[in-house]
N, C-alpha and C positions, 0 to 999 in steps of 0.2 A: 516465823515466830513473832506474835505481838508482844508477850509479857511471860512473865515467869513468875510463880507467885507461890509461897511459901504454903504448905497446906493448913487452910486452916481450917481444918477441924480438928488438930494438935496443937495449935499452937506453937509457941516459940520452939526450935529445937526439932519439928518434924521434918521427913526426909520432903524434897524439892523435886517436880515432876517437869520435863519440859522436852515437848514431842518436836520434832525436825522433819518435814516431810521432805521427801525426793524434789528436787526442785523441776522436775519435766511434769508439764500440764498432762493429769491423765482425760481419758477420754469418758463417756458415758456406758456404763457397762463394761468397762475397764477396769483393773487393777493399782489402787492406790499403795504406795510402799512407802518405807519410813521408818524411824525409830524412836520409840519411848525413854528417854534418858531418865535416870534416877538417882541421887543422892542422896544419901543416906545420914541420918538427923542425928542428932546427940546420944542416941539412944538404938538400938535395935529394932525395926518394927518386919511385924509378917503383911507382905503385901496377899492383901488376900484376891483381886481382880484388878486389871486393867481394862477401860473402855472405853470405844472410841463411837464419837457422838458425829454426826452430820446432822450441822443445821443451816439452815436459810433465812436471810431476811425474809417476810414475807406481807403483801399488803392484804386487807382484807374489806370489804364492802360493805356496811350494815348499816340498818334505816338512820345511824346517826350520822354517816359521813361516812369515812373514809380513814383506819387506822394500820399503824404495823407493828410487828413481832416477829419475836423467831419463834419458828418450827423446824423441831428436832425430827428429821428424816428416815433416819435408819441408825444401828448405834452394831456396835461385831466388840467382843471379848477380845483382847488381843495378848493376855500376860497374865501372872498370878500365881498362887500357890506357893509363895518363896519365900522366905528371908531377906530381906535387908539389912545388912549390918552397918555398925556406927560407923558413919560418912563412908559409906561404901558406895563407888560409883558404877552403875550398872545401866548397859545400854539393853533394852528389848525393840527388834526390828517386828513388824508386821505386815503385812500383806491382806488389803483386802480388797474385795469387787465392789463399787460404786452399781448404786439400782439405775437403770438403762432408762431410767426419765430424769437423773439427773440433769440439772441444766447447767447450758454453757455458760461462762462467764466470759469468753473474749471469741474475737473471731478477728485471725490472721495476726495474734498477739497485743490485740486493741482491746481494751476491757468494753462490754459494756453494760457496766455499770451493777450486774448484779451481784449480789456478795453471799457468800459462800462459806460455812466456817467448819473446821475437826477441833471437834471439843474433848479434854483427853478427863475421864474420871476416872480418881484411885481409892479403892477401897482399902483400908486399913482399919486394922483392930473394930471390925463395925462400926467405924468410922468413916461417909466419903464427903467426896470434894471433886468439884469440876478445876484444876488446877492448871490447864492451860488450854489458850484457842490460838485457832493458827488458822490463817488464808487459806482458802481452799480453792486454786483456780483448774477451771476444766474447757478442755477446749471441744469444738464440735465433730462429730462423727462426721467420716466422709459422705452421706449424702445430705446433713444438713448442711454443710457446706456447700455442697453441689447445689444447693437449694437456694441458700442465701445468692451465690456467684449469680446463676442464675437470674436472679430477680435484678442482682445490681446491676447486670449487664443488660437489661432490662429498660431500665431507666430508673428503680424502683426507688428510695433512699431511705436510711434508718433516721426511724425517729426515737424510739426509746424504747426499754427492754423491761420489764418488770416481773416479780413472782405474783400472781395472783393467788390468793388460800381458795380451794372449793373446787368443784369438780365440772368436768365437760360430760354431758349428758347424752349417752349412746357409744361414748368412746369405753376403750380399754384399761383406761388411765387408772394407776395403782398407789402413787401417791397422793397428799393431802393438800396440796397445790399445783401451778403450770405454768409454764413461762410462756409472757406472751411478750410477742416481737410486732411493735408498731412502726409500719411503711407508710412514709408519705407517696402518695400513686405516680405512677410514671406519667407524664404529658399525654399518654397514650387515654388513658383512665381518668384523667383529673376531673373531668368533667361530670363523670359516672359515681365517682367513689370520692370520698371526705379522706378515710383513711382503708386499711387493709390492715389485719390483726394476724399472724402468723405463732401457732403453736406444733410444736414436735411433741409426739409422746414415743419414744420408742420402746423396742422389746425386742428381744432375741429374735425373735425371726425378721423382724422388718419396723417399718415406723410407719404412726400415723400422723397425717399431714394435715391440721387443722387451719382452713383459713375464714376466715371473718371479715365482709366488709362491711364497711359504715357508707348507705346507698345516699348518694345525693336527691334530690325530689324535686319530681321535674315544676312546669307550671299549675298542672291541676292535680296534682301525689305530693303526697307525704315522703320523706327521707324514712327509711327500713332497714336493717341489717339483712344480711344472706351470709350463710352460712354452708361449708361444704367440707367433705373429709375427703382424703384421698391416702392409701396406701402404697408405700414403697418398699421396694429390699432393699437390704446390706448388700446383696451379691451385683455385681456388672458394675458398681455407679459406672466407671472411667468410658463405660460402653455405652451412656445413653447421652441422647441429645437434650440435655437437660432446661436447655434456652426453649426450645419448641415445646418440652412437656409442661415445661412451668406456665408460659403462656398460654397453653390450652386451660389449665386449673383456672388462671383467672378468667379467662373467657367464660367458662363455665359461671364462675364465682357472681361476675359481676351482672349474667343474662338470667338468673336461675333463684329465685326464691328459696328459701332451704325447704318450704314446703313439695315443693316440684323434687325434689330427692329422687338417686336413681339406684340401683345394687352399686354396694362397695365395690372398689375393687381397683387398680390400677390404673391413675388416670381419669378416676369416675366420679361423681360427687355424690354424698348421702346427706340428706334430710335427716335429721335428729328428732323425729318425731310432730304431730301438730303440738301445736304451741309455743313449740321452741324457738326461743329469742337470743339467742347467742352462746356465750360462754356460762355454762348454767344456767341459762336458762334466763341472764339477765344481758342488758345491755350498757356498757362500761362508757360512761360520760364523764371526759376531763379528769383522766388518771395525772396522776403526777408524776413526769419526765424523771429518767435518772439525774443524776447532780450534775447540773449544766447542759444538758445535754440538747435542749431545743431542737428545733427542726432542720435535718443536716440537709446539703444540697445531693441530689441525686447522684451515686456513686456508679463509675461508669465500666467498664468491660473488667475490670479488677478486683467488680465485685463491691460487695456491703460494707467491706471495711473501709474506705474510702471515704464513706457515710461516718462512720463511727470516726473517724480522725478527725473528719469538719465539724464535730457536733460536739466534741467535747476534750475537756481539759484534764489528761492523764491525773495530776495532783488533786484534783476534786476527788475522783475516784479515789483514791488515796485516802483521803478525808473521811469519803462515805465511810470507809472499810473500818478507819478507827473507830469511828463513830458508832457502826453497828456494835465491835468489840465491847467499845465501853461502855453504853446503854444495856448491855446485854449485862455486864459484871455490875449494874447498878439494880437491874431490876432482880438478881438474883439474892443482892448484897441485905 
């Protein structure tokens, strides 16, 4: 919980909303639990709905540069219809499922760096108010993880994590932004690749594996992106050789133009159509690192969070998190 703050759209005297969530990281496509606390004002009031908001920081790309915001994700009803009596204290628990392209905010309990927020609104007397936000952390699905481990064991190393607003072009993807996961290339690559761009979209059956590199250019070429997707299940990860499949992806990634695109499918890479230049269709020059975050050294058989420990300082993150908080209750204010 960041704050607790008196509702004001009654003013002095109105009851007081401040939601608790469960403190175990849920997953993506998982069940968030919790509960809505209430206190009850000088006076009687009918609570007529409770709602609960997900939002994200998020950056976005436009011919002026480069700006950010929150967007509101998904929002679920979770209480209402009742009475509140004078300074009556009443707890409403809820239960709900997060959208399966949620994104992570830590891996192996290391934050990085994206922020996350349940914003709680109470409707009264036709009266609302967004009256409280609260941290929202989620950790990764077993095969993004298998995914990240993977790569760090790899040689791969995290560089920065950020939400992008906008859509990846031929994907499945249902929300109105995607996390994208920036690797500095293994020794293996360096020479081929500048960076590697890594996005998950998942969905109840399976995830898509979006990778991005930024091609180096040889003596007589130009530098290029190449772009490729690749499909995975939720079912076996613990069964597959995830070090060899990952490797294969980039192989693919860094010999294959996204125009050269071949059938989806397991393992496979797909082209996004001609034209297509990356992530929508553009190409992401000099994004802004999470808070502190620079370029970590290669994280090794333990995996990407290794990376994320070297690269950044817990209490920044920290900072960020307030900071999104309070910019968000100023722009509202």
């Amino acid at each position: 919980m960041v704050f607790k703050r008196l509702l004001g759209a009654l003013g002095v005297g109105g009851p007081t909303v401040d939601t608790v969530l469960d403190p175990a990281p849920v997953r993506p496509g998982g069940t968030l639990t919790g509960q809505v606390q209430l206190v009850g004002g000088k006076a009687d009031f009918d609570i007529e709905h409770i709602t609960l908001e997900l939002v994200a920081r998020v950056e976005a790309e436009h011919e002026g540069g480069e700006s950010e915001g929150v967007v509101a994700f998904d929002r679920f009803t979770v209480g209402g219809g009742f009475r509140l009596a004078e300074g009556e204290q009443r707890g409403v628990p809820f239960s709900v499922t997060l959208p399966w392209e949620t994104p992570a905010t830590q891996l192996h309990g290391q934050s990085l760096g994206v922020v996350l927020g349940v914003r709680t609104e109470l409707s009264v007397a036709g009266a609302k108010d967004k009256g409280d936000l609260d941290q929202l952390i989620v950790a990764p699905l077993p095969v993004q993880e298998a995914v990240l481990e993977a790569l760090g064991g790899l040689g791969f190393g995290f560089k920065s994590a950020d939400l992008e607003y906008g859509r990846i072009g031929g994907t499945g993807q249902q929300l109105p932004f995607y996390q994208e996961i920036e690797l500095v290339p293994s020794p293996r690559y360096a020479q081929q690749v500048n960076e590697i761009e890594l996005t998950f979209l998942a969905n109840p059956g399976g995830m898509e594996v979006v990778l991005e590199a930024d091609k180096r250019g040889g003596f007589l070429s130009s530098g290029h992106d190449a772009l490729t997707r690749f499909n995975v299940s939720h079912e076996g990860v613990e069964h597959q050789d995830w070090p060899v499949i990952v490797d294969g992806w980039i192989q693919q990634l860094v010999e294959h133009r996204a125009s050269y695109g071949s059938p989806v499918g397991f393992g496979s890479p797909a082209a996004f159509g001609p034209g297509s230049h990356g992530h929508d269709g553009q190409h992401h020059d000099d994004r802004r690192s999470g808070p502190g975050m620079g370029t970590a050294v290669a994280a090794g058989a333990a995996g990407l969070a290794a990376g994320v420990v070297g690269g950044m300082v817990a209490g920044e993150v920290v900072d960020e998190v307030g900071d999104f908080f309070e910019g968000d209750e100023e722009e509202e204010g």
